[in-house]
N, C-alpha and C positions, 0 to 999 in steps of 0.2 A: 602570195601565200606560200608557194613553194620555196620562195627563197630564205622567208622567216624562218621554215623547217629545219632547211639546210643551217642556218646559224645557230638556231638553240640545238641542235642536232652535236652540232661541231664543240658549242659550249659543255652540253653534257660529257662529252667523251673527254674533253680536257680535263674537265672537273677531275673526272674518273682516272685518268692518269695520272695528275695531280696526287688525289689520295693515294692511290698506288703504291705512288716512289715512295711518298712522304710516310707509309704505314705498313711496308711491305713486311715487316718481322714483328706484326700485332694482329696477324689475320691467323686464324686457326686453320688447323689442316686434320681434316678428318678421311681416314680411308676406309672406313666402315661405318657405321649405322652409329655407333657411342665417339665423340669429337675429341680430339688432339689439340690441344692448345697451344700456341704458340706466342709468346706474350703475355703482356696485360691487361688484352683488352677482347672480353669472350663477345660473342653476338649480345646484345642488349635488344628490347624493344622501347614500342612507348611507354608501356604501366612502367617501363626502367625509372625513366624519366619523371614519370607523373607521380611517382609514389617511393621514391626515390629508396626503393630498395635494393637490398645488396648483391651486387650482381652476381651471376651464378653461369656456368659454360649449361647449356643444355646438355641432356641425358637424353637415351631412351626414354619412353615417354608410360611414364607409369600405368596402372590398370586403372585411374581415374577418368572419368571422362573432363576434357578440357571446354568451356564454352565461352565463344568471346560474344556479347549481347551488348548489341550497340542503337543507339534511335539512327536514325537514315534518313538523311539528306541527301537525295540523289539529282542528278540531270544525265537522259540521252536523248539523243534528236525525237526517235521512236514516242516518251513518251513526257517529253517535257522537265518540270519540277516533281522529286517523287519525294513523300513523305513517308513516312512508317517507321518499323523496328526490324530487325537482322538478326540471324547470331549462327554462328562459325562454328562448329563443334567436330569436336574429332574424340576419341575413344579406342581401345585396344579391347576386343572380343577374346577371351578364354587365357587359358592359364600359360601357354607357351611363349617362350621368349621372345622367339623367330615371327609371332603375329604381325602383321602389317597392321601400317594405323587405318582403321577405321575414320571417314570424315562426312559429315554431313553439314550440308546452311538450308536456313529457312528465314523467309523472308514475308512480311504483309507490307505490303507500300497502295498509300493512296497518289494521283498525281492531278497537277493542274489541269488534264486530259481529261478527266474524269473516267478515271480506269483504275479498277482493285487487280494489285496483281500478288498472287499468295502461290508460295509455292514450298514444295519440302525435297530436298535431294538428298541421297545419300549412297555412299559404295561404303558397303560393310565387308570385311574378312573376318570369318569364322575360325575357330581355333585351329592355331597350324596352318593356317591357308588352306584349309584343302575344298572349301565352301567359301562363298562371296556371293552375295546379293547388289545388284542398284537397284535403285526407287527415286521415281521422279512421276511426285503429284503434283498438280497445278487445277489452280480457279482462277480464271482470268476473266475481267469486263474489259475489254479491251477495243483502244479505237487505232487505228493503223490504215494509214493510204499501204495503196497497192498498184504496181506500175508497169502490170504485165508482166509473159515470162520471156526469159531470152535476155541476154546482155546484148542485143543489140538496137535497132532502131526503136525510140519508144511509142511508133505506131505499129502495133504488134497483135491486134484485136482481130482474129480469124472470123470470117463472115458465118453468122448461122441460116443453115438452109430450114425452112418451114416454117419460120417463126411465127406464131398464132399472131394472130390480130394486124400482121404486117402487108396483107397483099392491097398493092398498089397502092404502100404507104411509104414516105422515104424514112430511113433508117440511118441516121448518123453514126459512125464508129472512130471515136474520138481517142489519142492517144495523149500521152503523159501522166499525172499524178490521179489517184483516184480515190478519196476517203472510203473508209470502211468501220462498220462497231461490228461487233460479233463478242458472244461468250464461249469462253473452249474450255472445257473437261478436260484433264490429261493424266490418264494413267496406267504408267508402264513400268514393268517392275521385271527382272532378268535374270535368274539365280546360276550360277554359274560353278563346276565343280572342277576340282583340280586335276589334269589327267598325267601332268609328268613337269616337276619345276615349275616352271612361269606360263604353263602353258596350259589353259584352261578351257573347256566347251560350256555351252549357255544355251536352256530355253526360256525363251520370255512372253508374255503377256502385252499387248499394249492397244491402248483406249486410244482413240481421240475424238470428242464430240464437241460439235461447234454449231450453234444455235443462236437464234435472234438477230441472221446474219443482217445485215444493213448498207446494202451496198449505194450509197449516199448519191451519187452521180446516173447511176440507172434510172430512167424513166421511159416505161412503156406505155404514160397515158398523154402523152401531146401527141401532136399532128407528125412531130418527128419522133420516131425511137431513138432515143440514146442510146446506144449499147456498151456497156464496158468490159473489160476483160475477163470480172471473175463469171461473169451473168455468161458470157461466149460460151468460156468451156464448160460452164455447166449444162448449159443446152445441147455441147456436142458431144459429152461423154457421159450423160445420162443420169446427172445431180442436178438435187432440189437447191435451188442459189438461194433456199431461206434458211436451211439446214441440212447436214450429214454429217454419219457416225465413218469413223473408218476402226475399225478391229480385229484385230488378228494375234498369228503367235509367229517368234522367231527364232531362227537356228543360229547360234552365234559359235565366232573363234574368239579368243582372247591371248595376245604374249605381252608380257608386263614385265620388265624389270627395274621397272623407277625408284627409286630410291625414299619418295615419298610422294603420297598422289594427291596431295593438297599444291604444294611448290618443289617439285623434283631441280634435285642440284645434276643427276647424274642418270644413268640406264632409257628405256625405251619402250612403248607402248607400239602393237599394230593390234584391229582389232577386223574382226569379219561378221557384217550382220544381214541375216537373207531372214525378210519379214514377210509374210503370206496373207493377206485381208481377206477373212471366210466372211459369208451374210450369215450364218449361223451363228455366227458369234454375235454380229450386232451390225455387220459391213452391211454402207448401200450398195456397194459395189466390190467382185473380188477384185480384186489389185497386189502387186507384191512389188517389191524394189531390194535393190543389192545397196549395203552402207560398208564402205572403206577406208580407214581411216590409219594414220602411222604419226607417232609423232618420237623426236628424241631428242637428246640434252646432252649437249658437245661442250665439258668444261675448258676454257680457256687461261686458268690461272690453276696452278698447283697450291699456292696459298691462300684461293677465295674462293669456295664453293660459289660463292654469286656472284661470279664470272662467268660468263656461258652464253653459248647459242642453242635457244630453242626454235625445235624445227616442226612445222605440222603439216600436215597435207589429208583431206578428206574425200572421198568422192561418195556421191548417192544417186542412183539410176533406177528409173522405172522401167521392170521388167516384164511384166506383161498387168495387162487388162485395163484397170482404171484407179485413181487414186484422187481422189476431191483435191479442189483447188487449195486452200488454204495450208493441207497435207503435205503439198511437194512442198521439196527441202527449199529453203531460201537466207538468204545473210541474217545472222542472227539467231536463228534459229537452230544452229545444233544442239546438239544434249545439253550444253553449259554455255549456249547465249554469247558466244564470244566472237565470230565471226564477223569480219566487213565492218571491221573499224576504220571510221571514217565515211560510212554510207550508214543513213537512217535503216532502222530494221524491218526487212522485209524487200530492202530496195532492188535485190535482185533476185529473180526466180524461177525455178524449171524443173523440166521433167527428168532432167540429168543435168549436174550442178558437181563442180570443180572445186575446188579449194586449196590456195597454197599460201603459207605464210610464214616469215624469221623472225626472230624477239633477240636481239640483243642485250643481255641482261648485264647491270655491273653495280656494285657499290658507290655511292658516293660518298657516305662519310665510314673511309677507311678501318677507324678505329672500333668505333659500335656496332656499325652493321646498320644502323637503324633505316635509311635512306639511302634508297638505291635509285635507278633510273635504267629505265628504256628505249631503246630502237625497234620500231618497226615495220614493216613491209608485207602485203598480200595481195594477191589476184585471185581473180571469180572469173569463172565463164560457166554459163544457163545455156540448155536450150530450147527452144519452143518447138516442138513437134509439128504442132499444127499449122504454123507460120514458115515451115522447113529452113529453119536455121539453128545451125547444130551443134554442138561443143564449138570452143576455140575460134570460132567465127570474129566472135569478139570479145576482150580479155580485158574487164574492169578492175585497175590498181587501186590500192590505197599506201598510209604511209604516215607515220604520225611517231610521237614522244609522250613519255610517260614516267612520273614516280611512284616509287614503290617505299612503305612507310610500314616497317614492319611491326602490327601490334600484339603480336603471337610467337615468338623465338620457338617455343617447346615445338609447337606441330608447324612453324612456318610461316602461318598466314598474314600476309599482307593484306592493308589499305593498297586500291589502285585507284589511279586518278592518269587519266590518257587523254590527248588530242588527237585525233586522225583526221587526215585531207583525203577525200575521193574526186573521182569524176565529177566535178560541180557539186561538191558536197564534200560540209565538215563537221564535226560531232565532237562534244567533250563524252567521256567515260567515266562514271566512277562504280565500284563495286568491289568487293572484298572476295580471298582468296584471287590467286595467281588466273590469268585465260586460258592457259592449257598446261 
């Protein structure tokens, strides 16, 4: 399987240098925010194609809102065949010219899982930048294995001391795949104000409530106890393993200089987030954790913004008390769902959890724009507190190819469609707007 990678790997980048040579004085070159033409041939998307209208170089992107509203046909490991509708929207808040674009997607998908997943994101800029809001609501029915935490051994299941009903009973504690249904609430929203350039502070709000949990493989009524991993730590850290709320508020950093936060050609994001879980608010438990994160966009080509290396690295640590199991960070699961391609989501998990990852990005057909393609690479390392096995212990890769099909030129937004290879594990991807 690895060596398949390696070939279509090698094809994509010929492709790419191919087009290159063959269309080097038809690529635009823009060194600001409004585009420099070079040639005859501006970026195009698909409605180019499908509706065959007359092409046009993108501009700044007017005070309209733009919305692309698509039906969705999806597959990832996570949750199978998904069905639903989509739509991509981006918008410019207030009268100044300098506003950042505003973007938001919302999505309802049913899947052959039997899981509704609905969800609404959005990062808004307020006139001039000097205010910006995110908001990320979510209704999920959702069924997902869970495989313990720790990237390493997958018998990872810590012994619970006092178990009711266990004395002088034997207690199996079984390691590898472990289904799960549960429905989670999500709602967290961050307003953030400008305190000098690109450099902004942020307090936030944020929900998470997970209910009807269903830990499929638990059984406390044979002669043997099953014990699985999320049933462990809820025994050892003092949650209900049929539900918990976690709720609190957070103190955020923000530096931004991206050039657009749908699909950035150029500039850099680092962000700083210290989150507090009060029981006042609705926590079973206090708990707080530190979130890190950097990402940036190393252009490769002077005459093709979509030449480039993107860069991201995250980190998330639990810093004091307790924080429900389904809560700590794991693959897939960050703010934008992107993470640990090439491993089903959720595959890996902990109470401090790593993240590094390159994208590769290029044009494939030269002239348009329209078709581009991917490289890329990431490592995860989790770890299990309770199991004492710590960061870096063990370092789970992936590594996979991808086209990009752009049906949005004005704000950027691509069609993605990606393979990733993991640790005995591989996934298709598809979803719109860029992963990071």
């Amino acid at each position: 399987m690895w060596k398949s990678i390696f070939r279509i790997s090698f094809i994509l980048i010929l492709l790419q240098w191919i087009n290159t040579a063959k269309g080097q004085d038809l690529i635009y070159l823009a060194d600001d925010d409004s585009a420099s033409w070079v040639g005859p041939c501006p970026q195009q998307d698909i409605f180019d194609i499908l509706t065959r209208e007359k092409l046009k170089a993108p501009s700044i992107p007017s005070r309209k809102a733009r919305a692309i509203i698509l039906p969705l046909i999806a597959f990832t490991p996570a949750t199978a065949l998904q069905l639903g509708a989509g739509a991509s929207v981006s918008w410019t808040i207030g009268k100044k010219r300098r506003t950042k674009l505003s973007a938001g997607s919302v999505q309802v998908l049913w899947t052959t899982e039997k899981q509704l997943i609905s969800y609404i994101r959005t990062h808004m800029f307020f006139n001039d930048n000097k205010w910006s809001l995110l908001t990320d609501w979510r209704w999920y029915l959702f069924r997902l294995p869970t495989y313990g935490l720790g990237t390493g051994s997958t018998t990872n299941i810590p012994l619970v001391k006092d178990l009711p009903g266990t004395a002088n009973e034997p207690v199996s504690y079984e390691g590898g795949r472990f289904p799960m249904k549960y429905n989670w609430i999500k709602v967290h929203n961050t307003l953030f104000i400008a305190l000098a350039g690109n450099l902004y502070a942020g307090l936030g709000f944020h929900l998470d409530h997970y209910y009807d949990i269903k830990d499929e493989k638990l059984n406390l009524d044979s002669s043997t106890k099953v014990i699985t991993p999320h049933f462990a730590y809820c025994a050892r850290h003092g949650f209900n393993y049929l539900k918990y709320t976690a709720s609190g508020v957070s103190f955020n950093l923000a530096w931004d200089t991206r050039d657009n936060i749908i699909n950035p050609y150029r500039g850099s994001y680092a962000g700083l987030s210290y989150q507090y879980n009060l029981t006042y608010l609705g926590s079973d438990r206090p708990g707080s954790r530190l979130w890190a994160e950097f990402r940036t966009y190393i252009g490769l080509s002077r005459r093709s913004h979509r030449h480039l290396l993107a860069l991201r690295t995250f980190g998330c640590f639990k810093t004091s008390g307790e924080l429900p199991y389904l809560n700590l960070m794991s693959a897939g699961f960050d703010p934008v769902n992107s993470s640990g391609r090439g491993y089903v989501q959720g595959r890996w998990r902990g109470d401090d959890f790593i993240y590094g990852e390159a994208e590769y990005r290029f044009p494939i057909s030269a002239c348009s724009g329209i078709v581009g393609g991917v490289l890329f690479a990431n490592a995860t390392t989790a770890s299990n507190r309770d199991m004492h096995d710590p960061l870096f212990r063990s370092i789970r890769p992936g590594a996979g190819f991808g086209l990009r099909i752009m049906v949005g030129k004005a704000d950027r937004t691509n069609l993605l469609i990606d393979f990733g290879l993991g640790y005995l594990s591989q996934g298709l991807y598809l979803q719109a707007q860029e992963v990071y």
